[in-house]
N, CA, C and O atoms as a GROMACS GRO file, in nm:
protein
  592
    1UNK      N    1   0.086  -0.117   0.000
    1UNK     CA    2   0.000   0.000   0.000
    1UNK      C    3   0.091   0.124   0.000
    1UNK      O    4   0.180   0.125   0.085
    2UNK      N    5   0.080   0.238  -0.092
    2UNK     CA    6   0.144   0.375  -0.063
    2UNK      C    7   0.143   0.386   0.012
    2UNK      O    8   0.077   0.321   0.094
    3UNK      N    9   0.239   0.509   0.043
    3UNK     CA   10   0.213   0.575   0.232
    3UNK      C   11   0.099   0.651   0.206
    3UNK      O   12   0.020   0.632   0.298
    4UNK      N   13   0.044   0.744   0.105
    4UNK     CA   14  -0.053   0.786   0.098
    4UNK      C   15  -0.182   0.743   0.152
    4UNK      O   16  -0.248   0.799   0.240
    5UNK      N   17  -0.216   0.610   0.074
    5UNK     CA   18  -0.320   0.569   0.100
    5UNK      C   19  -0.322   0.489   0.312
    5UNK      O   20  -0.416   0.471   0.391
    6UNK      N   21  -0.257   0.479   0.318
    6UNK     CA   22  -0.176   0.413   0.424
    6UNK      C   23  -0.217   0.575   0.524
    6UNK      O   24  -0.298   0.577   0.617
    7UNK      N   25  -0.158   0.666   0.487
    7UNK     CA   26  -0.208   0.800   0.605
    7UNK      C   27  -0.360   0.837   0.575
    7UNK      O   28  -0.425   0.894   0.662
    8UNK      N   29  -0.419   0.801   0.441
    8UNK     CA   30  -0.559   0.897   0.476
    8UNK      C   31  -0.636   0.818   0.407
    8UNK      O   32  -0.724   0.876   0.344
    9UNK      N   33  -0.629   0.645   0.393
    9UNK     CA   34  -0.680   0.566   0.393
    9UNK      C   35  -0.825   0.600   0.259
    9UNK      O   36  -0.946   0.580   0.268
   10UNK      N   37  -0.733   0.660   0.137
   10UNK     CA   38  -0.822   0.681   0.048
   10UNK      C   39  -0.725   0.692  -0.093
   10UNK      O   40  -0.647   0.787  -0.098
   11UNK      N   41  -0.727   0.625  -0.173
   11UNK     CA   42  -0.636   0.641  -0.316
   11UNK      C   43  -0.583   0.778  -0.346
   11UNK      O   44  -0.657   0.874  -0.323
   12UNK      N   45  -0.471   0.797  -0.392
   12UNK     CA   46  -0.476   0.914  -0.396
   12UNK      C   47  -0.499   1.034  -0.586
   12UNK      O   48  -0.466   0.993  -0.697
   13UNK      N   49  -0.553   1.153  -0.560
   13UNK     CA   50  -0.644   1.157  -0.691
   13UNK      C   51  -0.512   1.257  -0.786
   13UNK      O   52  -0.460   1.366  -0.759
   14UNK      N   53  -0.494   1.173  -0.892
   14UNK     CA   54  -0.406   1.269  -0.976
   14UNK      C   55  -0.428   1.373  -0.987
   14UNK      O   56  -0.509   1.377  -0.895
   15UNK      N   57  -0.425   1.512  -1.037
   15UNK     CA   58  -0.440   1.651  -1.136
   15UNK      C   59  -0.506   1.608  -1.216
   15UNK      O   60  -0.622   1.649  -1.220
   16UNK      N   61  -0.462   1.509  -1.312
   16UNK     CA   62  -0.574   1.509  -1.365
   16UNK      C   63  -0.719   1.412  -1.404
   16UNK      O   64  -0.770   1.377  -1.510
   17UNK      N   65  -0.754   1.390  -1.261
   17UNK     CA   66  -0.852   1.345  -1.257
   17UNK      C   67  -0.952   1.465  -1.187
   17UNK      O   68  -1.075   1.466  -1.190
   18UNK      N   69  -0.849   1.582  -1.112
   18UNK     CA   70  -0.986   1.681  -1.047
   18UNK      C   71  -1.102   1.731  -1.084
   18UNK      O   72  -1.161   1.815  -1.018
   19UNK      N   73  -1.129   1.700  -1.155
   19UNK     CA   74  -1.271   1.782  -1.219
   19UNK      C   75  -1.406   1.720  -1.121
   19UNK      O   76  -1.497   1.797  -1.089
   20UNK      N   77  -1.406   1.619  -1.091
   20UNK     CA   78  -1.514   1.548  -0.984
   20UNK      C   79  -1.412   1.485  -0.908
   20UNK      O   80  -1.289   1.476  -0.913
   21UNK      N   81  -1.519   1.436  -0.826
   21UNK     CA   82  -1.488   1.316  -0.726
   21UNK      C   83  -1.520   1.202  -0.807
   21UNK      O   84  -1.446   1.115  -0.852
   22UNK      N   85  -1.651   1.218  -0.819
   22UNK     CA   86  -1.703   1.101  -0.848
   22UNK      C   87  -1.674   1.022  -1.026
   22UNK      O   88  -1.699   0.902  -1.036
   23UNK      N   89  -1.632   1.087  -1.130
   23UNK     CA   90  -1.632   1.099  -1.224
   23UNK      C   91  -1.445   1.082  -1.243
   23UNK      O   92  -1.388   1.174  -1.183
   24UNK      N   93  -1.381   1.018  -1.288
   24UNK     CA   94  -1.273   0.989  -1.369
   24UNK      C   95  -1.215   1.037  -1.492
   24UNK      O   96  -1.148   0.940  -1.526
   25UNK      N   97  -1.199   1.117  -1.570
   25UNK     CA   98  -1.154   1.116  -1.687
   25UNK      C   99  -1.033   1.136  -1.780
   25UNK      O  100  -1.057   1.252  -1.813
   26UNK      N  101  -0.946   1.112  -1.830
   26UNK     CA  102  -0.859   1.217  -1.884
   26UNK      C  103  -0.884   1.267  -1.976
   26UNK      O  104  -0.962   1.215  -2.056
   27UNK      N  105  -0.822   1.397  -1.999
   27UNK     CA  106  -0.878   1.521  -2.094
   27UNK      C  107  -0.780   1.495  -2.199
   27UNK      O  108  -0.835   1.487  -2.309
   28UNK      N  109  -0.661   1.481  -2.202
   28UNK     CA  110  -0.552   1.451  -2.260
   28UNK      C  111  -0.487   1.598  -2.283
   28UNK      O  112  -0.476   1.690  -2.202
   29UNK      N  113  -0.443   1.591  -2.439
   29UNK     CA  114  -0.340   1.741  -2.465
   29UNK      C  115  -0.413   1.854  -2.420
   29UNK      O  116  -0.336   1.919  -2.351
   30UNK      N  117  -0.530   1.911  -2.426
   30UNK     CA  118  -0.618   2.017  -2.378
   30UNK      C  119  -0.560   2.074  -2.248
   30UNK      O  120  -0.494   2.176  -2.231
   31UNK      N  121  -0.597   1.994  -2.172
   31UNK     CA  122  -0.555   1.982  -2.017
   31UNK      C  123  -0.415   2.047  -1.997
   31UNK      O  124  -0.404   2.159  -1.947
   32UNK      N  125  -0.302   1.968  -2.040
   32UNK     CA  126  -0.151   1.990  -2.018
   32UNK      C  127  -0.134   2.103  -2.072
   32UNK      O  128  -0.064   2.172  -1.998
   33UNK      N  129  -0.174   2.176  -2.196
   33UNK     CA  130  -0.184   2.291  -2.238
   33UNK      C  131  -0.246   2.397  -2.158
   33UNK      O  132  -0.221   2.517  -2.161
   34UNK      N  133  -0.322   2.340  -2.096
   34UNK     CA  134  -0.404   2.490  -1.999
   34UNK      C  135  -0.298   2.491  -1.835
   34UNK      O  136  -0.274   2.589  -1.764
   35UNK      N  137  -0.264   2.381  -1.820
   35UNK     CA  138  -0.217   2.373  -1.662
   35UNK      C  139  -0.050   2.467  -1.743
   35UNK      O  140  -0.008   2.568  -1.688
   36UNK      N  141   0.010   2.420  -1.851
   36UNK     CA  142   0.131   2.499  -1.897
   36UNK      C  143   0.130   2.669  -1.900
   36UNK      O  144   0.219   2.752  -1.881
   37UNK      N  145   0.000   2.678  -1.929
   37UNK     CA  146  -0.065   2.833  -1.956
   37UNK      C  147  -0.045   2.904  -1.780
   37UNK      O  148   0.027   2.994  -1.737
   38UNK      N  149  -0.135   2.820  -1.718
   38UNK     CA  150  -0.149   2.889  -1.556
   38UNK      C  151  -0.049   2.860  -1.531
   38UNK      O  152  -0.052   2.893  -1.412
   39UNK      N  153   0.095   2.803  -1.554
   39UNK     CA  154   0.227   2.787  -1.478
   39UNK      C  155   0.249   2.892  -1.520
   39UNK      O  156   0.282   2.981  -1.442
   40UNK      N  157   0.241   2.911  -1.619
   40UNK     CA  158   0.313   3.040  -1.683
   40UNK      C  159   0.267   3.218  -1.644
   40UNK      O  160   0.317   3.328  -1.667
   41UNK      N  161   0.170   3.177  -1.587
   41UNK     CA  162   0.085   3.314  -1.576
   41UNK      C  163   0.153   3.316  -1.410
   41UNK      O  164   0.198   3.421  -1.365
   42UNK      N  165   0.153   3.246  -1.366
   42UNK     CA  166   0.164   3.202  -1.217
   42UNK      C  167   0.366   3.255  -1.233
   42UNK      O  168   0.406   3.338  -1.151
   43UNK      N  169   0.434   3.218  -1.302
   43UNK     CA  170   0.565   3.245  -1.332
   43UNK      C  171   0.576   3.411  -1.369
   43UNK      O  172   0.694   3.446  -1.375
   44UNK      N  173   0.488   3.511  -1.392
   44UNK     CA  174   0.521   3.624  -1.465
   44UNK      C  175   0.457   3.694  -1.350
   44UNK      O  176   0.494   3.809  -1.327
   45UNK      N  177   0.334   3.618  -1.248
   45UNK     CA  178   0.302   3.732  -1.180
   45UNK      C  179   0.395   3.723  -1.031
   45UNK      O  180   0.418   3.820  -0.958
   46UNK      N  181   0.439   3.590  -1.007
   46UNK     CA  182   0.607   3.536  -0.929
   46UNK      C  183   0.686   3.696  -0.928
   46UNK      O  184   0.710   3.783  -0.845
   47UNK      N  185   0.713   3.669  -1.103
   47UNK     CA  186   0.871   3.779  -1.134
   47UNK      C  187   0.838   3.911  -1.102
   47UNK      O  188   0.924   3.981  -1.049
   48UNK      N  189   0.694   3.971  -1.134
   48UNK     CA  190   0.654   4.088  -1.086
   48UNK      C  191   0.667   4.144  -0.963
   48UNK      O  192   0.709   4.253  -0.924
   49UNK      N  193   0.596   3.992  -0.877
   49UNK     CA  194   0.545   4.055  -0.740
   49UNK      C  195   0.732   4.070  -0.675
   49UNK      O  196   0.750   4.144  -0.578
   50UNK      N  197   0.841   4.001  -0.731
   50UNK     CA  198   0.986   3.994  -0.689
   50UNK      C  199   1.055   4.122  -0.708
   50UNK      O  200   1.141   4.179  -0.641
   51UNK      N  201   0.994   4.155  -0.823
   51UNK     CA  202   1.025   4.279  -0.866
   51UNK      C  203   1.005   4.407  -0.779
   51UNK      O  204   1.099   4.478  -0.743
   52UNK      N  205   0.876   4.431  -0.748
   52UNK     CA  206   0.849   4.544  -0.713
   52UNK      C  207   0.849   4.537  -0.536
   52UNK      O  208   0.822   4.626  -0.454
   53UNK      N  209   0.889   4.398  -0.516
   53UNK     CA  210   0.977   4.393  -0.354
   53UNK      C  211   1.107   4.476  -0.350
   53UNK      O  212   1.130   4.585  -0.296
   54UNK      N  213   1.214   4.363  -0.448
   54UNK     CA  214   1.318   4.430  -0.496
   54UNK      C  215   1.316   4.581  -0.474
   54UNK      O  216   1.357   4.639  -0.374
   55UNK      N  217   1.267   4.628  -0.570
   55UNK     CA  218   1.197   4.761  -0.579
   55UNK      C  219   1.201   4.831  -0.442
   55UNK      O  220   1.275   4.930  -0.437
   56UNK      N  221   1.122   4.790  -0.310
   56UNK     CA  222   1.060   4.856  -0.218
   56UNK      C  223   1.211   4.831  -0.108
   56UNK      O  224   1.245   4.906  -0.017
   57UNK      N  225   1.264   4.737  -0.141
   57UNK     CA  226   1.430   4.673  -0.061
   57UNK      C  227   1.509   4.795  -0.061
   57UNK      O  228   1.539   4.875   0.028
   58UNK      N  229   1.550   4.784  -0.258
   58UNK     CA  230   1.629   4.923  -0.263
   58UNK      C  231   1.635   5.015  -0.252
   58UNK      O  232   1.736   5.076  -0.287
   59UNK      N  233   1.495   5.093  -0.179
   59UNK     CA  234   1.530   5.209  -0.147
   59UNK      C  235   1.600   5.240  -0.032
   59UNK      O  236   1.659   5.347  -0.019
   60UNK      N  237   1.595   5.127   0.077
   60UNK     CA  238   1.672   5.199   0.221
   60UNK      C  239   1.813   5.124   0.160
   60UNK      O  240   1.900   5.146   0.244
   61UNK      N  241   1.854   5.068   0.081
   61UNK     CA  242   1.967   5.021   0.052
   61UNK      C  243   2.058   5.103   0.059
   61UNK      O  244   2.015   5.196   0.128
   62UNK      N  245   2.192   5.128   0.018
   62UNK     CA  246   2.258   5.207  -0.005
   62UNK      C  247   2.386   5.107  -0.060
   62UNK      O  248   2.345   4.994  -0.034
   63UNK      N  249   2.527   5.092  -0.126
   63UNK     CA  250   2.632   5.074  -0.161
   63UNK      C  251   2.689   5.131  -0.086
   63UNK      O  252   2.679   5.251  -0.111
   64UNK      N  253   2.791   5.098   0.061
   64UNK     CA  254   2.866   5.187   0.095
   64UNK      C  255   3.060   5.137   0.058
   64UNK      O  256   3.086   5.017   0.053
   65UNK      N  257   3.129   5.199   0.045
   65UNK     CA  258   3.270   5.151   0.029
   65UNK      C  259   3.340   5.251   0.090
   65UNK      O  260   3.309   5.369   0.106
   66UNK      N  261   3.449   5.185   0.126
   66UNK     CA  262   3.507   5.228   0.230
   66UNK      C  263   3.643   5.200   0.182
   66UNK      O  264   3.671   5.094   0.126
   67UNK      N  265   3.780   5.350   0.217
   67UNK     CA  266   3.917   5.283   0.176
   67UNK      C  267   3.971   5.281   0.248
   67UNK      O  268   3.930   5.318   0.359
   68UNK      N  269   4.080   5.243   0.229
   68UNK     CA  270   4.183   5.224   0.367
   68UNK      C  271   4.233   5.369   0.439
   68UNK      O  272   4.280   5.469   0.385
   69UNK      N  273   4.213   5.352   0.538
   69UNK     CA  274   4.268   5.489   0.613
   69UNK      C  275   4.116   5.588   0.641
   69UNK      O  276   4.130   5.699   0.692
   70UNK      N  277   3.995   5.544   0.608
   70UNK     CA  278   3.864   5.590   0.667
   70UNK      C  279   3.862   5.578   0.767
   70UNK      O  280   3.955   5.514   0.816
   71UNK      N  281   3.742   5.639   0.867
   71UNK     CA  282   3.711   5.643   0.981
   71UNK      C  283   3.543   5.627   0.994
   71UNK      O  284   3.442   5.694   0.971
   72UNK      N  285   3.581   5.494   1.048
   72UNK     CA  286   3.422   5.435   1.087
   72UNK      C  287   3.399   5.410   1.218
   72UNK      O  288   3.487   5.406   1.304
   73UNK      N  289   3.234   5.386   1.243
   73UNK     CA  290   3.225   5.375   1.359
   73UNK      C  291   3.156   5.175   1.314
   73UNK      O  292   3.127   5.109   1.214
   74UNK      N  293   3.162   5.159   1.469
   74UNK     CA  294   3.073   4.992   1.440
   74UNK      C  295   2.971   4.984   1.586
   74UNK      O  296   2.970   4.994   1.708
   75UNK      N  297   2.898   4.958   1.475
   75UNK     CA  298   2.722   4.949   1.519
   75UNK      C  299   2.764   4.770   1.608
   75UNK      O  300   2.826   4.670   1.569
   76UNK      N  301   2.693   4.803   1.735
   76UNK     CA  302   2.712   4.710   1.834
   76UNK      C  303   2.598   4.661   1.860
   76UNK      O  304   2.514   4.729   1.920
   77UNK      N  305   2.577   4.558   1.827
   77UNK     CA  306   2.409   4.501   1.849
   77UNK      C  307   2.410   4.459   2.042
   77UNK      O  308   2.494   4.397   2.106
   78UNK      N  309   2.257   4.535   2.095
   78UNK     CA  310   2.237   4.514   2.204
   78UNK      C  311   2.143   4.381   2.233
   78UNK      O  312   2.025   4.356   2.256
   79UNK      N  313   2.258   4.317   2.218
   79UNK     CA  314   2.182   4.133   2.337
   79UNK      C  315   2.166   4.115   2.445
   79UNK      O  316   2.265   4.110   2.518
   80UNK      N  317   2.040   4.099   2.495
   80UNK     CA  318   1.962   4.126   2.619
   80UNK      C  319   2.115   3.988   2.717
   80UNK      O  320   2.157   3.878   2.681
   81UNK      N  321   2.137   4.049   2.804
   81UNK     CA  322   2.209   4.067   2.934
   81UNK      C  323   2.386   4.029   2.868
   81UNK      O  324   2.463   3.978   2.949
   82UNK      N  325   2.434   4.056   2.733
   82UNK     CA  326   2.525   4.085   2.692
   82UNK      C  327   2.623   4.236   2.717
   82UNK      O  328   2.616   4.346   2.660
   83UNK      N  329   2.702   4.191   2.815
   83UNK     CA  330   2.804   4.387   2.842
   83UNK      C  331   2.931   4.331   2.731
   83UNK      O  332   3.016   4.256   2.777
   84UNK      N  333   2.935   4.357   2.632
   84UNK     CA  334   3.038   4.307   2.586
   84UNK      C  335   3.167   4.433   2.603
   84UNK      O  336   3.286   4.410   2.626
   85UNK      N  337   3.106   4.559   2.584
   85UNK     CA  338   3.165   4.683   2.571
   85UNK      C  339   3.147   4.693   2.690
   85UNK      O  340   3.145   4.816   2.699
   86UNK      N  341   3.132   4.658   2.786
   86UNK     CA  342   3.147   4.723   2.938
   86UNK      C  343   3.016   4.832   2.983
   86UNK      O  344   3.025   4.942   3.038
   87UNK      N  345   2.953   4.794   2.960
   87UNK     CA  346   2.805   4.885   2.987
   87UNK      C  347   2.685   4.790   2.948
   87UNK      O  348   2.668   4.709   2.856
   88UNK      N  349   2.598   4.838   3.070
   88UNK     CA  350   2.466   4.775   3.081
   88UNK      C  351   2.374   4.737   2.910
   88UNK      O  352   2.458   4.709   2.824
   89UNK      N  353   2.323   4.735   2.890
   89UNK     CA  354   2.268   4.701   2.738
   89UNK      C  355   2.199   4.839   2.754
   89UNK      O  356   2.253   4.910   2.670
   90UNK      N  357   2.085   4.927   2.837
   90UNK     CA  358   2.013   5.027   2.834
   90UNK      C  359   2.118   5.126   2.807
   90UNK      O  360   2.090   5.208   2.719
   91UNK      N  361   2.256   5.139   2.877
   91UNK     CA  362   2.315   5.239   2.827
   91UNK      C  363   2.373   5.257   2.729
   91UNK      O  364   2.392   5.371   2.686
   92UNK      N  365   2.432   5.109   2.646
   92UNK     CA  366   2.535   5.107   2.573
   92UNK      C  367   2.472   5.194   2.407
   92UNK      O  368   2.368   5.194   2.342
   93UNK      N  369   2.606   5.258   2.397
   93UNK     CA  370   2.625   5.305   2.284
   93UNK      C  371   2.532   5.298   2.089
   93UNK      O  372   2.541   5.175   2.084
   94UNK      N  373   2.491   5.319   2.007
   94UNK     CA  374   2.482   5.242   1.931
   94UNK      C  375   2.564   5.220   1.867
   94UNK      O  376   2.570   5.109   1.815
   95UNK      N  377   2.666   5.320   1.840
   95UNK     CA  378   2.804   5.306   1.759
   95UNK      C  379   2.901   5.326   1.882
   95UNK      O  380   2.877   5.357   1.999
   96UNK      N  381   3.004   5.302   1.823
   96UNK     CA  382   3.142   5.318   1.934
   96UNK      C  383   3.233   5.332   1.790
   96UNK      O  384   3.199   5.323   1.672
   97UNK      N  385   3.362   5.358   1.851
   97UNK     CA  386   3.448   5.431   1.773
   97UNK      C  387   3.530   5.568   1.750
   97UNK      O  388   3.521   5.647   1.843
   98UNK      N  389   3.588   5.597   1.669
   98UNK     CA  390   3.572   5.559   1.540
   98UNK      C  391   3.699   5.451   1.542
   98UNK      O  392   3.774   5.442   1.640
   99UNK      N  393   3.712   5.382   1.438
   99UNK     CA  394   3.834   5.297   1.391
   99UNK      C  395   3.861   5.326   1.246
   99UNK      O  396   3.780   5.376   1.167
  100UNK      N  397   3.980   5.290   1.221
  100UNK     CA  398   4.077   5.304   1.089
  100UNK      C  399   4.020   5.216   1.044
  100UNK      O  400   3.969   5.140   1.127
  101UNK      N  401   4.000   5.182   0.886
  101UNK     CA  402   3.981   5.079   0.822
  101UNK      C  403   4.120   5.082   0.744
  101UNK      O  404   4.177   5.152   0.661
  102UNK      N  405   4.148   4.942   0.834
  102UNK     CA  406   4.267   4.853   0.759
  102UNK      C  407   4.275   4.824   0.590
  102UNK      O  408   4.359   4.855   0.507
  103UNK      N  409   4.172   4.766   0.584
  103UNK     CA  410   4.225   4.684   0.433
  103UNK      C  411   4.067   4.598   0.395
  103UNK      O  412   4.014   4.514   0.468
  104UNK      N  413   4.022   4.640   0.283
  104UNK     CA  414   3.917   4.563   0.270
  104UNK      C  415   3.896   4.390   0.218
  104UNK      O  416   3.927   4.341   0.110
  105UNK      N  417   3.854   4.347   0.296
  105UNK     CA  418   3.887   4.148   0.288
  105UNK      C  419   3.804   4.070   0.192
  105UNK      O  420   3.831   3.963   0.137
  106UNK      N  421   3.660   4.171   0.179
  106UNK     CA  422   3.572   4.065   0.046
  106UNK      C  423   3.531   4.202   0.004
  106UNK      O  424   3.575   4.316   0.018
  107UNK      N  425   3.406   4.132  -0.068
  107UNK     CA  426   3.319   4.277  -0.128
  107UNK      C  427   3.244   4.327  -0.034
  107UNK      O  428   3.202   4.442  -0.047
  108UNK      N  429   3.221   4.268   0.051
  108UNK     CA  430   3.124   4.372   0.183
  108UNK      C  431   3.194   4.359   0.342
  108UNK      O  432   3.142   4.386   0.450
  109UNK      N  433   3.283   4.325   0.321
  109UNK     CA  434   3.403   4.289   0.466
  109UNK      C  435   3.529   4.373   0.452
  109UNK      O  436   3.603   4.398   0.357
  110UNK      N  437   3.526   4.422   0.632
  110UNK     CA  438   3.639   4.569   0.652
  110UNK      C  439   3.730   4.492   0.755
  110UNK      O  440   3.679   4.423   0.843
  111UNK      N  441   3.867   4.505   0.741
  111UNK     CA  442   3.910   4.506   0.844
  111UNK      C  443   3.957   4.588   0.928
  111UNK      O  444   4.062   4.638   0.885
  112UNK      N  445   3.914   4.642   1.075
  112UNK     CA  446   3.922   4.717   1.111
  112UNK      C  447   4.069   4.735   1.234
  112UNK      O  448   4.107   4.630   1.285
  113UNK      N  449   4.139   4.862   1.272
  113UNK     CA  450   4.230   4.874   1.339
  113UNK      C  451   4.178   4.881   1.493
  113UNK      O  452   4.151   4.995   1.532
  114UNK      N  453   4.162   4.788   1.574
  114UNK     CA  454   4.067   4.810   1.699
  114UNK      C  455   4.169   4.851   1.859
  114UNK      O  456   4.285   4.891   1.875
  115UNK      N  457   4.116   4.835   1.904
  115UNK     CA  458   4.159   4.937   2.049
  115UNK      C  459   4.221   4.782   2.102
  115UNK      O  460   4.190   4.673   2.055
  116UNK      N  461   4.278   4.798   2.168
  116UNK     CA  462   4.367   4.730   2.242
  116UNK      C  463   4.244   4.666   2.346
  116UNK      O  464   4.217   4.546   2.347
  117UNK      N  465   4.196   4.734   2.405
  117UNK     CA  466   4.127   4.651   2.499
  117UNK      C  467   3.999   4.584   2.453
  117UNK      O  468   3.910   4.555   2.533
  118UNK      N  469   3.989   4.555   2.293
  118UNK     CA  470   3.908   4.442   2.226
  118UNK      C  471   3.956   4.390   2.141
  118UNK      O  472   3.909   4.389   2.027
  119UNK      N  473   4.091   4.316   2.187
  119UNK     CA  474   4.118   4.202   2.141
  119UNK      C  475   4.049   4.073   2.118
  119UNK      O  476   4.074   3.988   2.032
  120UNK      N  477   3.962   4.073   2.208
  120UNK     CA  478   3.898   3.968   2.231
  120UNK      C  479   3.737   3.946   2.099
  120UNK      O  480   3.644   3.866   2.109
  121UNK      N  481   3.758   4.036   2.006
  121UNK     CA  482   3.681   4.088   1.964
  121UNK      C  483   3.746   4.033   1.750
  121UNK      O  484   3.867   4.053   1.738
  122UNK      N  485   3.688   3.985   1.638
  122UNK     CA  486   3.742   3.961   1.534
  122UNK      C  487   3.714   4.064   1.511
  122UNK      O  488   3.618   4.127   1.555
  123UNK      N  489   3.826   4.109   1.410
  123UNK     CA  490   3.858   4.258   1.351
  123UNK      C  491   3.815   4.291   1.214
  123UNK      O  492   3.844   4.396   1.157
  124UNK      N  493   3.730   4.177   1.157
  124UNK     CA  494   3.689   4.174   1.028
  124UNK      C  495   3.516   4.202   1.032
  124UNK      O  496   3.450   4.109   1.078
  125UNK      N  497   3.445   4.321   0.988
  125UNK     CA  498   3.307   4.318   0.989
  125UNK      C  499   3.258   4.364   0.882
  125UNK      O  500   3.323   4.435   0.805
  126UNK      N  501   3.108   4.323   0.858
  126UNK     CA  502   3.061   4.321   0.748
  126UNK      C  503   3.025   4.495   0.730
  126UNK      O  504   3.016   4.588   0.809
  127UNK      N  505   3.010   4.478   0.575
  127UNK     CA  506   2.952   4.663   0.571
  127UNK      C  507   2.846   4.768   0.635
  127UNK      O  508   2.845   4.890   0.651
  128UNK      N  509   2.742   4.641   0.670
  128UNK     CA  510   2.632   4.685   0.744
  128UNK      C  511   2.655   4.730   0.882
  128UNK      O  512   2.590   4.805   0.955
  129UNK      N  513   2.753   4.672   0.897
  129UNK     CA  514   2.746   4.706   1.095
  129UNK      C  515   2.867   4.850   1.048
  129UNK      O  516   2.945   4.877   1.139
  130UNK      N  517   2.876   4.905   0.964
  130UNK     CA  518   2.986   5.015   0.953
  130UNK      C  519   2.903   5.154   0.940
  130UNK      O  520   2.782   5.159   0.917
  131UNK      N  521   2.982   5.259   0.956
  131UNK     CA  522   2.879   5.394   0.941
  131UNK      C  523   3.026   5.466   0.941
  131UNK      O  524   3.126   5.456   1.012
  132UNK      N  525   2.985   5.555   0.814
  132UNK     CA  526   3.098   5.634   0.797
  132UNK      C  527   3.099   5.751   0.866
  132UNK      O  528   2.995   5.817   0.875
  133UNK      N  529   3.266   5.809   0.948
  133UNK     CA  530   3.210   5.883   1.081
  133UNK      C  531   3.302   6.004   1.036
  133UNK      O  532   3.423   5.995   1.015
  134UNK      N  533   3.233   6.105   1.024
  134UNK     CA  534   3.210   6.274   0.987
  134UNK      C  535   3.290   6.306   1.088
  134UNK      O  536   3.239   6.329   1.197
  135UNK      N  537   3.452   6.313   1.066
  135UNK     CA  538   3.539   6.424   1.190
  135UNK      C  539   3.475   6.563   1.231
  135UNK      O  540   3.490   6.661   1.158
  136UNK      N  541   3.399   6.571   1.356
  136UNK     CA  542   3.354   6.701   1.385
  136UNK      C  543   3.406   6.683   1.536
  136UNK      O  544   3.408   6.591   1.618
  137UNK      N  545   3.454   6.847   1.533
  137UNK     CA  546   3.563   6.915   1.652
  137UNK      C  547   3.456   6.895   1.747
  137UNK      O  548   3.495   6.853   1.856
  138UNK      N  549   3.342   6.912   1.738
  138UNK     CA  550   3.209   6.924   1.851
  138UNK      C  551   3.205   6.771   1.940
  138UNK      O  552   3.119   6.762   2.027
  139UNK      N  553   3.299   6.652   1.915
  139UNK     CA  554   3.228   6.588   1.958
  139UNK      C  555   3.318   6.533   2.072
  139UNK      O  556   3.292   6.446   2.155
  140UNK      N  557   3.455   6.620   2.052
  140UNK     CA  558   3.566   6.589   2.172
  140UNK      C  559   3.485   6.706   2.282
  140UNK      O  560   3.437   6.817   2.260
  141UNK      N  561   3.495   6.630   2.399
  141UNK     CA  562   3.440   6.687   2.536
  141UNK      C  563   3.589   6.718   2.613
  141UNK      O  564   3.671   6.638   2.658
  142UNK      N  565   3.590   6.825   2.609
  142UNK     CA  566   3.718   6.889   2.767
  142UNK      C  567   3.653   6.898   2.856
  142UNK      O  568   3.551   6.966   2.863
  143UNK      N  569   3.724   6.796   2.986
  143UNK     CA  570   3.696   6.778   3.087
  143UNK      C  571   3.742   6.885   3.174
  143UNK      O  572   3.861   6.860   3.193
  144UNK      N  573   3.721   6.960   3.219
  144UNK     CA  574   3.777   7.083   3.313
  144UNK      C  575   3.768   7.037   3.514
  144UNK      O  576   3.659   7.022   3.570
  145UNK      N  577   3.853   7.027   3.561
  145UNK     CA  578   3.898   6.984   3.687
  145UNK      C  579   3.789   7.052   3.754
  145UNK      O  580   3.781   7.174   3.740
  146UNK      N  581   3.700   6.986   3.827
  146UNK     CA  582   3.649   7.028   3.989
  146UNK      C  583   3.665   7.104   4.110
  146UNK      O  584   3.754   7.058   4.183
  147UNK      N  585   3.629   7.167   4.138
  147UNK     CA  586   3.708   7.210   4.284
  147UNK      C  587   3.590   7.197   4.377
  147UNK      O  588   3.482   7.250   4.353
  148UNK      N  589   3.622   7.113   4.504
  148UNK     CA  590   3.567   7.101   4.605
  148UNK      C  591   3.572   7.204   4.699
  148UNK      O  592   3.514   7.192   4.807
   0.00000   0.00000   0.00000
């Protein structure tokens, strides 16, 4: 016995017998010609609906490239009770940085020049976690001494 008939304990009904239950027939070339037609219609409205995803993808897309001797920052994903950077997840950073980009390793992979105290850390990241970082004088803070 098939496994078919064996799970739902009823023969199982070709394509092209669907037209009834009760009724059997084959249609012959007619048939294969119309089911070729709806593959095909079914194939063009596929490529469309891919299309105009595509379409709706590329707009937040962007191409970014990056050369050696840039200054990026890297986007640090916050994983619930992960301190990898030394701070609570509510406080931590979204970028940190900036770093040198070393040398680029594929078509969307940087290697980056990192701080000494993240070694512990691979120095190769993809383009997405990168953001190209705008030298502005505004963003060094002078600390000016206290007096008690």
């Amino acid at each position: 016995m098939p496994p078919y008939e064996a799970l739902y304990r009823r023969k199982y009904r070709f394509p092209t017998y669907w037209d009834e239950v009760g009724k059997r027939k084959l249609l012959g070339p007619e048939l294969v010609q119309q089911k070729k037609e709806k593959v095909e219609v079914i194939r063009k409205r596929l490529i469309a609906t891919q299309n105009r995803q595509k379409k709706y993808g590329d707009q937040s897309r962007n191409d970014v490239l990056f050369e050696p001797g840039d200054k990026v920052l890297l986007k640090i994903s916050l994983w619930k009770g992960l301190t990898r950077f030394g701070k609570k997840v509510m406080l931590s950073p979204g970028y940190i940085g900036p770093f040198e980009v070393l040398r680029q390793v594929g078509k969307v992979a940087y290697e980056l020049a990192l701080l000494l105290q993240m070694q512990h850390l691979h120095n190769v990241f993809n383009a997405s976690l990168l953001k190209k970082y705008n030298v502005d004088t505004s963003h060094v803070i002078k600390l000016e001494p206290i007096e008690i």
